[in-house]
Backbone as XML, in Angstrom:
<?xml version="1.0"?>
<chain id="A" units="angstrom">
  <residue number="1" name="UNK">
    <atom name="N" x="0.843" y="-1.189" z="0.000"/>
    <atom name="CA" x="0.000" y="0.000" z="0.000"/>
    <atom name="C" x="0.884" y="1.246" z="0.000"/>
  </residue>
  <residue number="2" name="UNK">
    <atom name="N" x="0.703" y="2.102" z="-1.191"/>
    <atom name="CA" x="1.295" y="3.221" z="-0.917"/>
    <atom name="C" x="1.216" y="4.399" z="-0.037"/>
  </residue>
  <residue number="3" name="UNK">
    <atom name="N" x="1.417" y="5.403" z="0.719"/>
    <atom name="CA" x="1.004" y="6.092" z="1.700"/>
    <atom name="C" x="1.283" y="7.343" z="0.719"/>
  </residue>
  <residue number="4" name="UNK">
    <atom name="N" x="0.010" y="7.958" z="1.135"/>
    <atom name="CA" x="-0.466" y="9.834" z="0.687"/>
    <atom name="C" x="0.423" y="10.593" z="1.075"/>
  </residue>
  <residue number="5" name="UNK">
    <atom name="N" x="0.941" y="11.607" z="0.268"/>
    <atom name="CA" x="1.739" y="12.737" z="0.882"/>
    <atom name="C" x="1.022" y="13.702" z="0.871"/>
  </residue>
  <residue number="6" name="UNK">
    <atom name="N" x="-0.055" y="13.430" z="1.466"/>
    <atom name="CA" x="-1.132" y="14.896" z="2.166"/>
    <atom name="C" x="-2.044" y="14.098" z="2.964"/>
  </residue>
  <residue number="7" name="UNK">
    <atom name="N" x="-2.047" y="15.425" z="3.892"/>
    <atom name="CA" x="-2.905" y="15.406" z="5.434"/>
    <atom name="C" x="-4.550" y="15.792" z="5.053"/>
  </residue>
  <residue number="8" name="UNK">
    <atom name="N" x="-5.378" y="15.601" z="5.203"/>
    <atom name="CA" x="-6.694" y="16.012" z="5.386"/>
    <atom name="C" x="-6.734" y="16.948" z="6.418"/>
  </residue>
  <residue number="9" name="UNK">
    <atom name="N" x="-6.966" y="18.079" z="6.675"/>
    <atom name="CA" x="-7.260" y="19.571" z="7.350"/>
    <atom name="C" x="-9.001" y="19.715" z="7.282"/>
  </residue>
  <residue number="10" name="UNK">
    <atom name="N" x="-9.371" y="20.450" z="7.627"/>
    <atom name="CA" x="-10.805" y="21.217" z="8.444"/>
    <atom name="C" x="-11.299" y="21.804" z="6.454"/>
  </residue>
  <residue number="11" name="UNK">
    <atom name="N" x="-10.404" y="22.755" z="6.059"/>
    <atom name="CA" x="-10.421" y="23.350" z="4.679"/>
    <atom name="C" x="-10.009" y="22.642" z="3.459"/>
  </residue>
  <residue number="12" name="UNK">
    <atom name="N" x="-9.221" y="21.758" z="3.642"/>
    <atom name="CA" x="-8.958" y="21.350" z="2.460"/>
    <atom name="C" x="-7.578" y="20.663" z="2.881"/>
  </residue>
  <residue number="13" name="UNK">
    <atom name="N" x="-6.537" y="20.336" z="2.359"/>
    <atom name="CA" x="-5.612" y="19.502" z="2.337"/>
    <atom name="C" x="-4.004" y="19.926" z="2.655"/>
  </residue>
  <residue number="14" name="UNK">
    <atom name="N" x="-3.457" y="19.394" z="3.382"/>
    <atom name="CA" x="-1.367" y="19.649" z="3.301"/>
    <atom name="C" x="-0.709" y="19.130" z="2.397"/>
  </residue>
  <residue number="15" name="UNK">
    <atom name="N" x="-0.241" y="19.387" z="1.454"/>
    <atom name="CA" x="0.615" y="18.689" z="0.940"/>
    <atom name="C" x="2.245" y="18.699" z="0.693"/>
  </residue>
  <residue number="16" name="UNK">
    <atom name="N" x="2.656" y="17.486" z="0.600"/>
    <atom name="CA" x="4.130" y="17.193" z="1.329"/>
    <atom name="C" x="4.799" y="17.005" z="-0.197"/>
  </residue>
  <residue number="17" name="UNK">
    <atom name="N" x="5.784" y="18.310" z="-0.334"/>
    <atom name="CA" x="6.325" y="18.603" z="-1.642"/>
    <atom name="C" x="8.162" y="18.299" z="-1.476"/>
  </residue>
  <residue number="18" name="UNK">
    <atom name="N" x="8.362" y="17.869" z="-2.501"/>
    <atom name="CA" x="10.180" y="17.970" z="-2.592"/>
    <atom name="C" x="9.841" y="18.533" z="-3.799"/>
  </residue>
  <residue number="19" name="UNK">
    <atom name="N" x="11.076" y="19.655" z="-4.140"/>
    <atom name="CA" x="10.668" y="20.398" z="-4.986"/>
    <atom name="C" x="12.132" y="20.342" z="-6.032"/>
  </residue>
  <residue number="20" name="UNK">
    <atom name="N" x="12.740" y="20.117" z="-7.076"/>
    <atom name="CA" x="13.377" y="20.211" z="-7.837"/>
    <atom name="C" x="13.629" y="21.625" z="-8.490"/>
  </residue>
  <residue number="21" name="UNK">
    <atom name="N" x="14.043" y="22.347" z="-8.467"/>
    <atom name="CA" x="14.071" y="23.772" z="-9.076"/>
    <atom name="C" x="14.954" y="23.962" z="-10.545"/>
  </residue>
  <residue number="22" name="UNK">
    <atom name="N" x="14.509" y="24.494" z="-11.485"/>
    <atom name="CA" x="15.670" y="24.644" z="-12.646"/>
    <atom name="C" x="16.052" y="23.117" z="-13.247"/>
  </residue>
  <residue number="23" name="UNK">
    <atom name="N" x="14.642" y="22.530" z="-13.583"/>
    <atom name="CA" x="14.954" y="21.297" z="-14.279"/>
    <atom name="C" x="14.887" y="21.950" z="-15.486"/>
  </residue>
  <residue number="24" name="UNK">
    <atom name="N" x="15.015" y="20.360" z="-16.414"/>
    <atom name="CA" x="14.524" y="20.751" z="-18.060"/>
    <atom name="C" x="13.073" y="20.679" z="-18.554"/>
  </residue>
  <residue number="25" name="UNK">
    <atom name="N" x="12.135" y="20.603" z="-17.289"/>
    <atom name="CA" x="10.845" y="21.004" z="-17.576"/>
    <atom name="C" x="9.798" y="20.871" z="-16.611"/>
  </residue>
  <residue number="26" name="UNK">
    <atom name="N" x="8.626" y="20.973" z="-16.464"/>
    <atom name="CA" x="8.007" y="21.128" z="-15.483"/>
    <atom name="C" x="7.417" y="19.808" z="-15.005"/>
  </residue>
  <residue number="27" name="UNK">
    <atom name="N" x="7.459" y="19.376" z="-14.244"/>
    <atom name="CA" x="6.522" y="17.648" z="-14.015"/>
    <atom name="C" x="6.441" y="17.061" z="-12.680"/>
  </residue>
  <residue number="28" name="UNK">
    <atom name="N" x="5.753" y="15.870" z="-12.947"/>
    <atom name="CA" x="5.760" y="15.412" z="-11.828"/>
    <atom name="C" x="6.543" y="13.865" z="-11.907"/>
  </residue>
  <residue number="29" name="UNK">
    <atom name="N" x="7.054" y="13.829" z="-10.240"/>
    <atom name="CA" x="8.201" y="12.697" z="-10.843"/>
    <atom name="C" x="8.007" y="11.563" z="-9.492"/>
  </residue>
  <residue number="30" name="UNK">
    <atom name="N" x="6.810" y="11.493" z="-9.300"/>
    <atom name="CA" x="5.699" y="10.509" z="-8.307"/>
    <atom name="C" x="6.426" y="10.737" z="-6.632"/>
  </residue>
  <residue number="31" name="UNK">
    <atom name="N" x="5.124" y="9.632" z="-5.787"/>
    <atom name="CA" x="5.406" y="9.804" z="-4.771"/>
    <atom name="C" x="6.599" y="8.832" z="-4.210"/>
  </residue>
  <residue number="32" name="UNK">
    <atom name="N" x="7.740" y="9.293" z="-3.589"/>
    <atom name="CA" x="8.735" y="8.721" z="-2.746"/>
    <atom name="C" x="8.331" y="8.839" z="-1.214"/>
  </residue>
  <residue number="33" name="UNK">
    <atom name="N" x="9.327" y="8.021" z="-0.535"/>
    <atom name="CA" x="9.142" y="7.878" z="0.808"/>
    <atom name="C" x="10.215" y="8.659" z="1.326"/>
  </residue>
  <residue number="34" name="UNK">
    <atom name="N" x="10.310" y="8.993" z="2.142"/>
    <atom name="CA" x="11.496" y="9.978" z="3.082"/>
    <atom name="C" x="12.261" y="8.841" z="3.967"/>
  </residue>
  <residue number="35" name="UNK">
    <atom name="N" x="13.384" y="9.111" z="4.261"/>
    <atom name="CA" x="14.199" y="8.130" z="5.163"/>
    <atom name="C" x="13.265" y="8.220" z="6.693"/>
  </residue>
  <residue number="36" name="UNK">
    <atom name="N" x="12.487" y="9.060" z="6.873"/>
    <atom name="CA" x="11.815" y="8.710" z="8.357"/>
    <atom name="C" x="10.685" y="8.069" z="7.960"/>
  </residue>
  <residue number="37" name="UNK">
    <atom name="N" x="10.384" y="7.673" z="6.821"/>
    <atom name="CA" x="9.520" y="7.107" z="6.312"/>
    <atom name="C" x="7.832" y="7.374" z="5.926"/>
  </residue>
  <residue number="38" name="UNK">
    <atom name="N" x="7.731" y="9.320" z="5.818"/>
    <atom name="CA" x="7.253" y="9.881" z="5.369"/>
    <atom name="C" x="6.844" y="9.446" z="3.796"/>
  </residue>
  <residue number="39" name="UNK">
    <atom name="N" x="5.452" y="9.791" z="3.358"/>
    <atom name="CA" x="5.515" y="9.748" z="1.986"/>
    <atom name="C" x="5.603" y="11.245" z="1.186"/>
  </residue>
  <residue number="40" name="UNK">
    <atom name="N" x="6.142" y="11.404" z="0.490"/>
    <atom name="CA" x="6.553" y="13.085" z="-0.460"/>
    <atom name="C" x="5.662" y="13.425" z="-1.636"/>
  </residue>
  <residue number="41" name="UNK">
    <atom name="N" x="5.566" y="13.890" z="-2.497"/>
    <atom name="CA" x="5.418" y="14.050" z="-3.948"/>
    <atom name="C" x="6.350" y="14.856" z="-4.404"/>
  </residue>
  <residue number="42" name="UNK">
    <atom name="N" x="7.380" y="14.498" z="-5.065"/>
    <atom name="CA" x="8.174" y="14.574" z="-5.951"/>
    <atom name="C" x="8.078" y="15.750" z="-7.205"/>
  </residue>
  <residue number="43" name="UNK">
    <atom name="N" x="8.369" y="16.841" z="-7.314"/>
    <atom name="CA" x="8.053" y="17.694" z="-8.301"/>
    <atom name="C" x="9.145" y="18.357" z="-8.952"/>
  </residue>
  <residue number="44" name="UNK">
    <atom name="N" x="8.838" y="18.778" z="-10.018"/>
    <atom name="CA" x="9.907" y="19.715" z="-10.740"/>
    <atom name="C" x="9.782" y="20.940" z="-11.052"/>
  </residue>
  <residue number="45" name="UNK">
    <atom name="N" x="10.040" y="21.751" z="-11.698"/>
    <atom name="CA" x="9.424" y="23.320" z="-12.198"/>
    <atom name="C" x="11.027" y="23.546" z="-12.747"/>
  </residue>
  <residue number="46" name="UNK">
    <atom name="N" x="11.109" y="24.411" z="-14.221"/>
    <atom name="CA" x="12.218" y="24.707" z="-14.765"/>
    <atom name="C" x="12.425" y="25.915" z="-14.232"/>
  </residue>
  <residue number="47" name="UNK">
    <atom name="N" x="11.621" y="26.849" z="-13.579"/>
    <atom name="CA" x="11.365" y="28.093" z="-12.838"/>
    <atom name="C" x="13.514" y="27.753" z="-12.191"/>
  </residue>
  <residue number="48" name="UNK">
    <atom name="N" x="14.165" y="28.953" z="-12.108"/>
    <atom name="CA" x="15.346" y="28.527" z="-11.140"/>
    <atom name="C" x="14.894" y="29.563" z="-9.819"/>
  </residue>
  <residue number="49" name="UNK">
    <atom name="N" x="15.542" y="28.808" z="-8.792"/>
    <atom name="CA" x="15.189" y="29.100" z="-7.060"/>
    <atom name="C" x="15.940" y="30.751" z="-6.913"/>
  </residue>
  <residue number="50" name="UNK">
    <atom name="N" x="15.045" y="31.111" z="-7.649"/>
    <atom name="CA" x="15.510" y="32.686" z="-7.358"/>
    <atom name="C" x="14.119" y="33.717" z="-7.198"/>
  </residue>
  <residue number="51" name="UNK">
    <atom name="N" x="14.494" y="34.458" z="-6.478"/>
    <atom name="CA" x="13.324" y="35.434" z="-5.705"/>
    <atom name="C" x="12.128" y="35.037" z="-5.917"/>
  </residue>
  <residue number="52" name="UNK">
    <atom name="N" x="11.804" y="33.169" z="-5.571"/>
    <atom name="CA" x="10.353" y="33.132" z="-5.150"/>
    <atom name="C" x="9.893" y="32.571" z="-6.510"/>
  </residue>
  <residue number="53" name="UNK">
    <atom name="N" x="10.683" y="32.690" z="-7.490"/>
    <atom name="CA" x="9.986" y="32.196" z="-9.330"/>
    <atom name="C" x="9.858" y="30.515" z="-8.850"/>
  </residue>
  <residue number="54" name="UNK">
    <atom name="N" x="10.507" y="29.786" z="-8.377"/>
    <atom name="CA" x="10.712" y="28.313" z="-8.441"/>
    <atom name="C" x="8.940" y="27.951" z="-7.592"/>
  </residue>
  <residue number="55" name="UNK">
    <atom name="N" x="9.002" y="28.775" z="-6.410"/>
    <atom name="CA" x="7.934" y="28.305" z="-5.607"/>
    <atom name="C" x="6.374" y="29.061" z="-5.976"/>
  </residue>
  <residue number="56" name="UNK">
    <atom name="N" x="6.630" y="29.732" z="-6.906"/>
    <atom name="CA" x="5.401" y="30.560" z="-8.154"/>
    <atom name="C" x="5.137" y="29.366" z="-9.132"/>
  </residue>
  <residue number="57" name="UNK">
    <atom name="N" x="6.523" y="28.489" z="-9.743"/>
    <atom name="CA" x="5.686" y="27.919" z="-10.589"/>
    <atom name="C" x="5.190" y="26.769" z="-9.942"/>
  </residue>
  <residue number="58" name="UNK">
    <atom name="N" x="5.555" y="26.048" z="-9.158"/>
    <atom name="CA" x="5.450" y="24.954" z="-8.266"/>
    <atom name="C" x="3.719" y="25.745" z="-8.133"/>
  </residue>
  <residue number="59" name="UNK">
    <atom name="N" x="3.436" y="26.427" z="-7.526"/>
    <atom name="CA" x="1.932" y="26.617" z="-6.990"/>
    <atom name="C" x="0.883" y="26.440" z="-8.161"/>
  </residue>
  <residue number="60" name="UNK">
    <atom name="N" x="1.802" y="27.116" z="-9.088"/>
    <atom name="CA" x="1.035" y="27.784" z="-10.248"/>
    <atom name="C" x="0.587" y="25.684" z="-11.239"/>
  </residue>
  <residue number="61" name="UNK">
    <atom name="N" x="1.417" y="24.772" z="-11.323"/>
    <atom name="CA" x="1.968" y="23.521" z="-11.362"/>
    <atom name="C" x="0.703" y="23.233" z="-11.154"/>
  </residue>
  <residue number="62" name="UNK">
    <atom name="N" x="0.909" y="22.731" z="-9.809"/>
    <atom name="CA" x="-0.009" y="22.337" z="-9.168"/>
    <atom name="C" x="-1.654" y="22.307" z="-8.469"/>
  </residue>
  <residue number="63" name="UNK">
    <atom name="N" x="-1.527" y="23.827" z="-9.344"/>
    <atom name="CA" x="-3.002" y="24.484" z="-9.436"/>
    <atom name="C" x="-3.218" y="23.804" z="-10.599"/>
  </residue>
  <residue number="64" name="UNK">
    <atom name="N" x="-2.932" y="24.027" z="-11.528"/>
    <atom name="CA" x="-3.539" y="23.189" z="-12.912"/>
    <atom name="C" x="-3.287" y="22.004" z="-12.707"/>
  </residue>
  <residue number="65" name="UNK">
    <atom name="N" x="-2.631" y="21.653" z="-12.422"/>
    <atom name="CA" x="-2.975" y="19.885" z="-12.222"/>
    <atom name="C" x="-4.193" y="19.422" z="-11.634"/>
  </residue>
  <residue number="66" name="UNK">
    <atom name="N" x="-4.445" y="19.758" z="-10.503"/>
    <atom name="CA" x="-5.148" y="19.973" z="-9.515"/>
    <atom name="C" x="-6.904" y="20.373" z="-9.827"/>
  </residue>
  <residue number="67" name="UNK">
    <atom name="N" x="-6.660" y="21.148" z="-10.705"/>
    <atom name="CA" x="-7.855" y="21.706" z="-11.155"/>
    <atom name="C" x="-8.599" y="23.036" z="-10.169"/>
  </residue>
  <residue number="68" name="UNK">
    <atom name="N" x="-7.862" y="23.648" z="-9.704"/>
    <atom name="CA" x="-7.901" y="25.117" z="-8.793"/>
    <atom name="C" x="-7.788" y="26.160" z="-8.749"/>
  </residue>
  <residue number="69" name="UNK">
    <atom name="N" x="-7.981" y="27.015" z="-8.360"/>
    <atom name="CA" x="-7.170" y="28.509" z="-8.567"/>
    <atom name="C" x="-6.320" y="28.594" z="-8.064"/>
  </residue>
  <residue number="70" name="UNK">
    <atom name="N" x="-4.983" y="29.506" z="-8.627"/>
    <atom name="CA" x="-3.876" y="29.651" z="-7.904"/>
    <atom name="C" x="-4.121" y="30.416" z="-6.554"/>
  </residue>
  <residue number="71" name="UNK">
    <atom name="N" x="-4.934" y="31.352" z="-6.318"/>
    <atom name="CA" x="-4.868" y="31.488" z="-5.245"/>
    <atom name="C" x="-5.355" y="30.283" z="-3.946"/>
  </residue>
  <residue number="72" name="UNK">
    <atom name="N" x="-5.742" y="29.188" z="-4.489"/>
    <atom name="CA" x="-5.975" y="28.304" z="-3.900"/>
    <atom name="C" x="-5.063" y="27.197" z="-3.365"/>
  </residue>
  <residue number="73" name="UNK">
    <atom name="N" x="-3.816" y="27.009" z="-3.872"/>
    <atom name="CA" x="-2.804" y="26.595" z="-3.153"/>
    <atom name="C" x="-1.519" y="27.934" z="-2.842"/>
  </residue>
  <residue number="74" name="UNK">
    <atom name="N" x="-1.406" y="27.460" z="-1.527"/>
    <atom name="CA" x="-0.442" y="28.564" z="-0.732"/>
    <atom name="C" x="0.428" y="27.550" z="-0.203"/>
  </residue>
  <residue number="75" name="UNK">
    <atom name="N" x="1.745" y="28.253" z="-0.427"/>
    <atom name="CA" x="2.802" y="27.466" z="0.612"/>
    <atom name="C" x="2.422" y="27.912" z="2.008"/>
  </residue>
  <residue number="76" name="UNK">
    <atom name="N" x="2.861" y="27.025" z="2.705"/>
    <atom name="CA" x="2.664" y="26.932" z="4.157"/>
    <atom name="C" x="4.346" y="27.128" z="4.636"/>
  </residue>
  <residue number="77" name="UNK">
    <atom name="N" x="5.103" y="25.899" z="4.433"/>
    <atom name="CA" x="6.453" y="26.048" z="5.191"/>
    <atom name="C" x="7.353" y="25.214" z="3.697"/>
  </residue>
  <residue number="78" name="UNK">
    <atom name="N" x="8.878" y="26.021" z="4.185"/>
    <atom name="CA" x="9.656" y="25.571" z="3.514"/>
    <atom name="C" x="9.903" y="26.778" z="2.247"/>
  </residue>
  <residue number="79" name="UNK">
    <atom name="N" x="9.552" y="27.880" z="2.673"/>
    <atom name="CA" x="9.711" y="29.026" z="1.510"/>
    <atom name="C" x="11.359" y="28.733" z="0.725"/>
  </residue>
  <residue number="80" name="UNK">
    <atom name="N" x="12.518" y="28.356" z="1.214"/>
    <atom name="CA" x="13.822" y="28.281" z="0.794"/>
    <atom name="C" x="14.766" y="26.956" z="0.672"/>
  </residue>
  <residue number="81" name="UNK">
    <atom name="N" x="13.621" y="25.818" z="1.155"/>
    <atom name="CA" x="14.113" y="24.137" z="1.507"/>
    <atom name="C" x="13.473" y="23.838" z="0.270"/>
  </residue>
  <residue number="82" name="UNK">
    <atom name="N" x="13.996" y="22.348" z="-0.427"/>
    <atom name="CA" x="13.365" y="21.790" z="-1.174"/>
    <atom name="C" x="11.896" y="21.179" z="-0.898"/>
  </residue>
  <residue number="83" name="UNK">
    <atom name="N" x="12.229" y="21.104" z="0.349"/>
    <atom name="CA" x="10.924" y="20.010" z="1.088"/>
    <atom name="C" x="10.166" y="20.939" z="1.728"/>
  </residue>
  <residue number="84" name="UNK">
    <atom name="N" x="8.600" y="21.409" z="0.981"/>
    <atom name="CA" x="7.933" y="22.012" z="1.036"/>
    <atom name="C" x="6.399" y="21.745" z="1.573"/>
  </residue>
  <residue number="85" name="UNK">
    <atom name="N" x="5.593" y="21.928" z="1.997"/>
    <atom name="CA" x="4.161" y="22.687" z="2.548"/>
    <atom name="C" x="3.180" y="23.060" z="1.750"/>
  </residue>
  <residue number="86" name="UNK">
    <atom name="N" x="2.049" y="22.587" z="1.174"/>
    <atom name="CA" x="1.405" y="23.451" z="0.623"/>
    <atom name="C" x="0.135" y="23.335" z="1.130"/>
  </residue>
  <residue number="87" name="UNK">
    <atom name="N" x="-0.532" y="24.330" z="1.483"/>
    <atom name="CA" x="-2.321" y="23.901" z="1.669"/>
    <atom name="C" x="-3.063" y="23.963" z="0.000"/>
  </residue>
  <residue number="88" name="UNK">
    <atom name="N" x="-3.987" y="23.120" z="0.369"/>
    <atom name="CA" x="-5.017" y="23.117" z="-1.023"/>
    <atom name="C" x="-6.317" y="23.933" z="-0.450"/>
  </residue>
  <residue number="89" name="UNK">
    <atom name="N" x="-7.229" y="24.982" z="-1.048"/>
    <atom name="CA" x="-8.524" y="25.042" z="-0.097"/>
    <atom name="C" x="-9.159" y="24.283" z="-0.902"/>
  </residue>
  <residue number="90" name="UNK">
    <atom name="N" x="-10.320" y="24.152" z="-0.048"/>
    <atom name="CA" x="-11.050" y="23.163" z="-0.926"/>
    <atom name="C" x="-11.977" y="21.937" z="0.231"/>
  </residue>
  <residue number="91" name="UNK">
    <atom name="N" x="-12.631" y="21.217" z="-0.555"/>
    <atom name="CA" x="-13.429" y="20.381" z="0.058"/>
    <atom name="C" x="-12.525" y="19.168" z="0.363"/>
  </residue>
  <residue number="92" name="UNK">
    <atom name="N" x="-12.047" y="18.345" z="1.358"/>
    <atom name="CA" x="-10.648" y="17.414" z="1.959"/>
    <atom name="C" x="-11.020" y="16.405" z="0.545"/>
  </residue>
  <residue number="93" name="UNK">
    <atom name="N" x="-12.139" y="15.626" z="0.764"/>
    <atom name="CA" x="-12.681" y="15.019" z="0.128"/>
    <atom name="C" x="-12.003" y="14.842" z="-1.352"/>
  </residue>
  <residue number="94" name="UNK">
    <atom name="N" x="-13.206" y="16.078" z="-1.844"/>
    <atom name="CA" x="-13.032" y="15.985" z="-3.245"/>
    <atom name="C" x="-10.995" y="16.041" z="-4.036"/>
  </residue>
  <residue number="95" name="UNK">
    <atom name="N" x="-10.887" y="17.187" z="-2.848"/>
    <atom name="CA" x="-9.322" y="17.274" z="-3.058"/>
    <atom name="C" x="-8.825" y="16.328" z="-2.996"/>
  </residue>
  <residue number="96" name="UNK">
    <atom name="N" x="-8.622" y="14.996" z="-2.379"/>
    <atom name="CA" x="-8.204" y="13.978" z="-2.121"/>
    <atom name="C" x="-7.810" y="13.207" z="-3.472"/>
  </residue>
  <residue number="97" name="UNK">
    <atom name="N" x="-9.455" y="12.603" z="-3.455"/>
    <atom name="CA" x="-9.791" y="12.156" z="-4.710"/>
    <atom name="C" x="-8.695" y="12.593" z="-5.879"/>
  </residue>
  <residue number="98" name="UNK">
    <atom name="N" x="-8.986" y="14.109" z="-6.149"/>
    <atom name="CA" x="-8.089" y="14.816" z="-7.434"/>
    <atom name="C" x="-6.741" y="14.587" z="-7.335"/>
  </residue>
  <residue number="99" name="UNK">
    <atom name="N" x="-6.150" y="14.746" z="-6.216"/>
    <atom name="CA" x="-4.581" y="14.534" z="-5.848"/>
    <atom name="C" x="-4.315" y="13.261" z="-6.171"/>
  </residue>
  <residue number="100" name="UNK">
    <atom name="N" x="-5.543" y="11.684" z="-5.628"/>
    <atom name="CA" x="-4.656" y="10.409" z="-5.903"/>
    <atom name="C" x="-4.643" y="10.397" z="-7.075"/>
  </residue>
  <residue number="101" name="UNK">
    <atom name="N" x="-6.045" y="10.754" z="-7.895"/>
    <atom name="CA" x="-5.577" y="10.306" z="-9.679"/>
    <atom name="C" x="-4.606" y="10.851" z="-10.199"/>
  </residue>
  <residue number="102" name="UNK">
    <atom name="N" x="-4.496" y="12.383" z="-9.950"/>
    <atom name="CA" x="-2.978" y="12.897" z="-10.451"/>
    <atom name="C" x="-1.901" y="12.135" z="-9.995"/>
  </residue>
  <residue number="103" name="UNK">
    <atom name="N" x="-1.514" y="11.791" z="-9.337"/>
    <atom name="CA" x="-0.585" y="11.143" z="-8.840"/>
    <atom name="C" x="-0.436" y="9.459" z="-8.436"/>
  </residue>
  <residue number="104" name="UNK">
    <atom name="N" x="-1.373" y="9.088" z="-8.648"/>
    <atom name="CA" x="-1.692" y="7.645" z="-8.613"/>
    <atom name="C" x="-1.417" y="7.021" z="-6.782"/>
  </residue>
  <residue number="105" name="UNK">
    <atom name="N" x="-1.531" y="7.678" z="-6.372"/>
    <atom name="CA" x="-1.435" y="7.155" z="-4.261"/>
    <atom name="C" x="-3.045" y="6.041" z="-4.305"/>
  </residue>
  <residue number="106" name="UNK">
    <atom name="N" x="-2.991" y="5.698" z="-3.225"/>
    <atom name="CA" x="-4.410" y="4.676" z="-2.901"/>
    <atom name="C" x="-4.784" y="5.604" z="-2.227"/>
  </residue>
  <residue number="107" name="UNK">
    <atom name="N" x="-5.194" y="6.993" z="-1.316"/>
    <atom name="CA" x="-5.266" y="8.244" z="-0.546"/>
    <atom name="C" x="-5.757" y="7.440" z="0.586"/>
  </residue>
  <residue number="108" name="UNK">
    <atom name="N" x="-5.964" y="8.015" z="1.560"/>
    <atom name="CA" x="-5.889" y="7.526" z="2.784"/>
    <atom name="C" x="-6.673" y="6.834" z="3.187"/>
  </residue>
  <residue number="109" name="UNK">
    <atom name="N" x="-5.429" y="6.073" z="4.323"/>
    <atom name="CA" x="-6.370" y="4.474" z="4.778"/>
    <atom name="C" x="-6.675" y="3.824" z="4.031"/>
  </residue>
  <residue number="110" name="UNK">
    <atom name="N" x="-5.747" y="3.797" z="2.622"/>
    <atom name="CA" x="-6.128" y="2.301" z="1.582"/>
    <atom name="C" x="-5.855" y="2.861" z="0.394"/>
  </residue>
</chain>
């Protein structure tokens, strides 16, 4: 069973980002596990980690994937770490749902 790299919240969802900055293109490169044995989602953005562009396209990414408005995902923590924070607003639920098919997880508890 694979484990979700997002929390269910009151509003909508956490999600647990490693972030690649200044690849050769924008994508997604699935969920890994962390050595404490966390699960991640894995991302890229060709954006390079300079004044905030890397973690603009990462939001911006993941809003269209997602199917959201950008103002609808916000980083939470990790503004300058690879390993990033994001809230989704939104219904936990439905968000859920959208996150495992993008990403293929079993979402939580199975």
């Amino acid at each position: 069973m694979t484990q979700c790299p997002f929390t269910p919240c009151a509003d909508g969802l956490i999600l647990a980002v490693r972030l690649t900055p200044r690849a050769g293109r924008t994508g997604l490169d699935g969920v890994r596990t962390e050595p404490d044995g966390r699960p991640i989602l894995c991302l890229r953005v060709a954006a390079p980690p300079v004044e905030g562009a890397a973690n603009a396209a990462l939001t911006t990414f993941v809003a269209k994937s997602l199917g959201l408005r950008k103002s609808e995902v916000t980083l939470v923590s990790g503004e300058t770490a690879r390993t990033k924070r994001l809230h989704l607003s939104g219904d936990p639920q439905v968000l859920a749902a959208r996150a495992t098919a993008w990403f293929g997880g079993d979402g939580p508890g199975g």
